[in-house]
C-alpha positions in Angstrom: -49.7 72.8 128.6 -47.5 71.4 131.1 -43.8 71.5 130.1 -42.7 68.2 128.2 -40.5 66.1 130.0 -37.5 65.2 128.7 -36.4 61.5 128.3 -32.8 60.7 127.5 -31.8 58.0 124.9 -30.4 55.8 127.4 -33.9 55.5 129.5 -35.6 55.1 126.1 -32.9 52.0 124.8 -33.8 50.5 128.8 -37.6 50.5 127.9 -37.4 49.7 124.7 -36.1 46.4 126.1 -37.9 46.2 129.0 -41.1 45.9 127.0 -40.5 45.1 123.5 -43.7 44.3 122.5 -45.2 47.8 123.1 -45.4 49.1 119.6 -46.3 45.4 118.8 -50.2 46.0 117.8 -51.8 42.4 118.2 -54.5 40.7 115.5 -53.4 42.8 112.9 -55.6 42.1 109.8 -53.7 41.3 106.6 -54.0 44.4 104.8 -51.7 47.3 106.7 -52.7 50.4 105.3 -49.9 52.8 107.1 -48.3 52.5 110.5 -46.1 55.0 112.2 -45.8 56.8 115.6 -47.9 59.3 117.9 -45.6 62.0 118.5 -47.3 64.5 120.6 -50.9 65.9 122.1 -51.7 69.8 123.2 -54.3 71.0 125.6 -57.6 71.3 124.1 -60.3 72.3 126.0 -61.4 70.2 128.6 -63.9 70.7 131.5 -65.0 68.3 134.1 -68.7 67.7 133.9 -70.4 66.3 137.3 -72.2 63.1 136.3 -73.4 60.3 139.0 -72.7 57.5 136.4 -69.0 57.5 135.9 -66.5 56.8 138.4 -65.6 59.4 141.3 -69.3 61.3 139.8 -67.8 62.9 137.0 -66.4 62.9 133.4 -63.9 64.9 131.0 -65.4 66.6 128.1 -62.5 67.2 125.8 -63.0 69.3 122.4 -60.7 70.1 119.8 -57.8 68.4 121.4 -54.5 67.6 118.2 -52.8 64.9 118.4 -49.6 64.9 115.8 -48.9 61.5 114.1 -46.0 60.4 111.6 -47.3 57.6 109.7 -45.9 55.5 106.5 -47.3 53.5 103.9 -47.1 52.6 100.4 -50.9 54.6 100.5 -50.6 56.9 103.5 -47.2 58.7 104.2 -46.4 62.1 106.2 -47.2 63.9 109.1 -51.1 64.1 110.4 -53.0 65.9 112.8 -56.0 64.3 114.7 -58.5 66.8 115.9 -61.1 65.1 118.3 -63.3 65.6 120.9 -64.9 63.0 123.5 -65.7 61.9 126.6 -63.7 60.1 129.0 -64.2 58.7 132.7 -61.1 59.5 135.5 -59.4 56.3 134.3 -59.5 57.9 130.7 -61.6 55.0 129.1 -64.4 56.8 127.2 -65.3 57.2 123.1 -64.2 60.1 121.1 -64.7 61.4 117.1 -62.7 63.3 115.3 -61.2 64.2 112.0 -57.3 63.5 110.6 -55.7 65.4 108.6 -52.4 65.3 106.2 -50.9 63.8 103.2 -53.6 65.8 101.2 -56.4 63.7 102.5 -58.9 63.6 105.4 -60.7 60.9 107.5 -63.2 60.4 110.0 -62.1 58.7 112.9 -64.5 57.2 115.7 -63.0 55.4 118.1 -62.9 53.7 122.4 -60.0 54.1 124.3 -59.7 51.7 127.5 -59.1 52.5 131.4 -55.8 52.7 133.0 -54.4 51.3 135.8 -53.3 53.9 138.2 -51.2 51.5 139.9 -49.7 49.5 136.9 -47.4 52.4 135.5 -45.2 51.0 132.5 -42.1 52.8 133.3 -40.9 55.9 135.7 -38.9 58.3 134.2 -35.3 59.0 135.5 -37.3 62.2 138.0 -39.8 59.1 139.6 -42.7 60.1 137.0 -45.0 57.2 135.9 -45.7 56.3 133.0 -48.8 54.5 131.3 -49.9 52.7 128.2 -53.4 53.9 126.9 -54.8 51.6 124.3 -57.1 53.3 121.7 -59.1 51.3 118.9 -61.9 52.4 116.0 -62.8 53.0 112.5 -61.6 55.6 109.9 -63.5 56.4 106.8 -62.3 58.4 104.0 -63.6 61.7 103.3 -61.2 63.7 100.5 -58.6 62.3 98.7 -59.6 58.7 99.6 -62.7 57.0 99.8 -60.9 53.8 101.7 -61.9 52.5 105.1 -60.8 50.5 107.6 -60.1 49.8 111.3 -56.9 51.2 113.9 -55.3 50.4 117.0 -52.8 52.1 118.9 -51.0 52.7 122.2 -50.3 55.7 123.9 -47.6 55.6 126.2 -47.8 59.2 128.3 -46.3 60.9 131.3 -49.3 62.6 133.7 -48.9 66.4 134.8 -47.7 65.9 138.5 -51.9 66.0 139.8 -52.2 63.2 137.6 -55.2 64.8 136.1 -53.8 65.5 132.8 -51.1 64.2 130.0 -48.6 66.2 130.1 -46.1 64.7 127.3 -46.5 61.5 125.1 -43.2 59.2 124.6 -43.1 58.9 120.9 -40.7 55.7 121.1 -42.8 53.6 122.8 -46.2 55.1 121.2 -47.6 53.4 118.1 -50.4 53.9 115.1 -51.8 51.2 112.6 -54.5 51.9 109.9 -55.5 48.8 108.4 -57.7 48.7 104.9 -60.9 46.7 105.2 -62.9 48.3 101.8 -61.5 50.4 99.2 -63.6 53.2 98.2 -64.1 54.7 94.7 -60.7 57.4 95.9 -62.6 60.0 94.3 -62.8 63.6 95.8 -66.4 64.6 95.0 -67.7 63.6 98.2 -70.5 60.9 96.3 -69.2 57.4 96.7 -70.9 56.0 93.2 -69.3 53.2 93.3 -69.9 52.2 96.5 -71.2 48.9 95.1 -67.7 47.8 93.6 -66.3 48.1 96.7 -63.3 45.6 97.3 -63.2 44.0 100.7 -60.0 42.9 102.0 -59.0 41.3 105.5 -62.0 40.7 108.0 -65.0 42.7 105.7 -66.7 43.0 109.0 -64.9 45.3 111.2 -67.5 47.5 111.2 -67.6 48.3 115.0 -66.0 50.8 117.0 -65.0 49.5 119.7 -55.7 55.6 134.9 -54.0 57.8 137.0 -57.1 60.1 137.0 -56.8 61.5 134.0 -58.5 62.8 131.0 -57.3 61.7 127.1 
């Protein structure tokens, strides 16, 4: 993995008012189930796979790749780890699945993240590198030590290796997490969700739906 770059506080209290509203995650449903920051992302294993049907005939296939989260809530606190894989097209819109992990629980995550701009960077860094805001959305399910379910959002704000093929460091200031609660589950550990049909909805019931520089997520 590319060598992080650093940012010093200065630059990050100039962004931070330069775009307030960048942790700000819009239509929020009432029921916030944690919210926190995404801290950083290693390599993974990623390969570029010659298809016709994305842009520029080709498309990232990313495995295993961990992104580290701090979250709080008054249900979800801690540090987590998201392990996914995906795939995603050279302006890194594309789906993914994966699993999170921390806090004693786990959850299945499915989610879309959306193209970028390659020539609508956010910021540049104090060395003249660009940097871009990646939105991600989905759906997160319980699995062990919580049956709950619900929707995210985020935004990834990240600094491209110098090829701008890759991320090489994600700017955990300006890059936020929300899980909101649509159903509580049965918060059991067993794995059988009994009762399944006492279910409380909260919020919009129906979020049931999951959904650059040339770059992969």
């Amino acid at each position: 993995m590319k060598k992080l770059l650093y940012l010093g506080i200065s630059l990050v209290m100039v962004l931070s008012a330069i775009v307030p509203a960048a942790t700000a995650l819009p239509n929020a449903p009432a029921v916030v189930y944690s919210t926190g920051i995404i801290t950083s992302i290693d390599e993974g294993t990623v390969s570029q796979i010659p298809d016709p049907s994305y842009p520029f005939g080709f498309y990232w296939n990313v495995q295993n790749r961990h992104v580290a989260l701090s979250l709080s809530g008054r249900t979800l606190s801690g540090d987590f780890v998201l392990t996914y894989s995906g795939k995603f097209d050279a302006f890194q819109g594309g789906s993914l699945t994966g699993v999170m992990k921390g806090d004693h629980k786990e959850f299945a995550i499915t989610g879309n993240t959306t193209d970028v701009n390659p020539n609508a960077p956010l910021a540049f860094t104090p060395e003249g590198y660009p940097m871009y805001p990646l939105s991600i959305s989905g759906d997160w399910k319980g699995t062990e030590g919580s049956r709950d379910a619900g929707t995210f959002t985020g935004i990834v704000v990240f600094i491209p290796t110098p090829d701008g093929q890759h991320i090489a460091a994600i700017v955990p200031s300006l890059s936020s997490f929300e899980m909101d609660l649509v159903s509580h589950g049965n918060g059991g550990d067993d794995g059988n969700n009994n009762n399944s049909n006492r279910n409380v909805n909260h919020g919009n019931s129906n979020h049931d739906g999951n959904n650059g520089n040339n770059g992969h997520d």
